[in-house]
N, C-alpha and C positions, 0 to 999 in steps of 0.2 A: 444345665445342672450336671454337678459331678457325678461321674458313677457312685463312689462311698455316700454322696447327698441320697442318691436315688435310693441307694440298699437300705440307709434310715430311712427315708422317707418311708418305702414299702415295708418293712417293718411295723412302723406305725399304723401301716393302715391296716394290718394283720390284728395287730393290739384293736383294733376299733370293727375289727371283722368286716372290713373293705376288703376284699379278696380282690375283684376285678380292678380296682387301683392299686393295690399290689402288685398283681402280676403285669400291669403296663410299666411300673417300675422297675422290676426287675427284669422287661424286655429290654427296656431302654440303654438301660448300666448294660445288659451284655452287649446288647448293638454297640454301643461306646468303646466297650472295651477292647484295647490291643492284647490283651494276654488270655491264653487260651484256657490258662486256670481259675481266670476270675472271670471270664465270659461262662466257665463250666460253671462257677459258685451262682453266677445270677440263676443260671438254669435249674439248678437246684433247686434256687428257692422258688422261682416259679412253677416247679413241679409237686415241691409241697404242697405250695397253695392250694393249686389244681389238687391236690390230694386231700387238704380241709374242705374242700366243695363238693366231694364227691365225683370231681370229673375224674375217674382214672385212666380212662383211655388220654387224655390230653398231659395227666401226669406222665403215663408211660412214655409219652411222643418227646415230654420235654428231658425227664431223662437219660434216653435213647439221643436225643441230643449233647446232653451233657457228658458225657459216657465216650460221644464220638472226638469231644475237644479235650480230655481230662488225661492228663498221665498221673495222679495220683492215685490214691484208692478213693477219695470220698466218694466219687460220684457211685462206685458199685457197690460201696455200705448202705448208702440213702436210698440206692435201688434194693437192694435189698431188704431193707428194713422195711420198706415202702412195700414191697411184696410178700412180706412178713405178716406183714400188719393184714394186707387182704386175702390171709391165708393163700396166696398161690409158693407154697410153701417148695415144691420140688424148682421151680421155675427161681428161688430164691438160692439155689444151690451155688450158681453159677458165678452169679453177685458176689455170694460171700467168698469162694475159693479167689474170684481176683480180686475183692479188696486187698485178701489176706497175702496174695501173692504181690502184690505192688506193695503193701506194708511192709514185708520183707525186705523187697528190695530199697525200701527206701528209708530202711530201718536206720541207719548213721545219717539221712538226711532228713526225717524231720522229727522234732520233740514229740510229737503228735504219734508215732506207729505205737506206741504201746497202748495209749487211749482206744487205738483201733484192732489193736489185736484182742483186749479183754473188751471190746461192745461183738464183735465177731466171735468170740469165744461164748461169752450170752446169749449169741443168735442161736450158735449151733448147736448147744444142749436144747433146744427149744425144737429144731429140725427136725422131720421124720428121717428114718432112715433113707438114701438114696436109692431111686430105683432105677432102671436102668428103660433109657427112651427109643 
């Protein structure tokens, strides 16, 4: 099956709250995949999943995966936002200054950086102040 078949397929099974046949779906599409930006999108999504399950150690693992193949920002928005959500709110700092900074730089390459500057701009009004570790 195609990788694009697989990312629907898992999908669907998220729609029907199959989570564990989700995320073998979107192991699969990444194992498949040659490009290190769509092997990072499977890992995403399997890291969310893992995030509707409540496993966040296995989200944070697959993240931390996706993060190490990604030259975009997505991967450290969704990390972020991921960390947003479970209140580890200072640890969310870091995420959002490199989404923000690869949005930057990748601002004349994709349609997409301004999407990601104003969901980063809504994270960070939300932020505690920075404290220093």
């Amino acid at each position: 099956m195609q990788e694009s078949d697989l990312e629907a397929q898992g999908v669907q099974h998220i729609s029907r709250k199959e989570y564990s046949e989700a995320i073998d779906c979107f192991d699969r599409a990444a194992s498949q995949s040659d490009s290190a930006h769509l092997e990072a999108r499977y890992l995403r999504f399997a890291a969310r999943t893992f995030h509707m399950m409540g496993r966040n150690e296995r989200s944070d693992e697959y993240f931390a995966r996706a993060i190490a193949k990604d030259t975009t920002p997505y991967s450290h928005l969704d990390y972020c936002k991921h960390l947003h959500a479970l209140g580890r709110l200072q640890e969310s700092w870091y995420h959002h200054d490199q989404s923000r900074s690869m949005a930057q730089l990748n601002k004349r390459m994709s349609h997409r950086s301004g999407y990601i500057m104003t969901e980063l701009d809504e994270i960070q009004r939300s932020l505690p102040p920075r404290t220093e570790s």
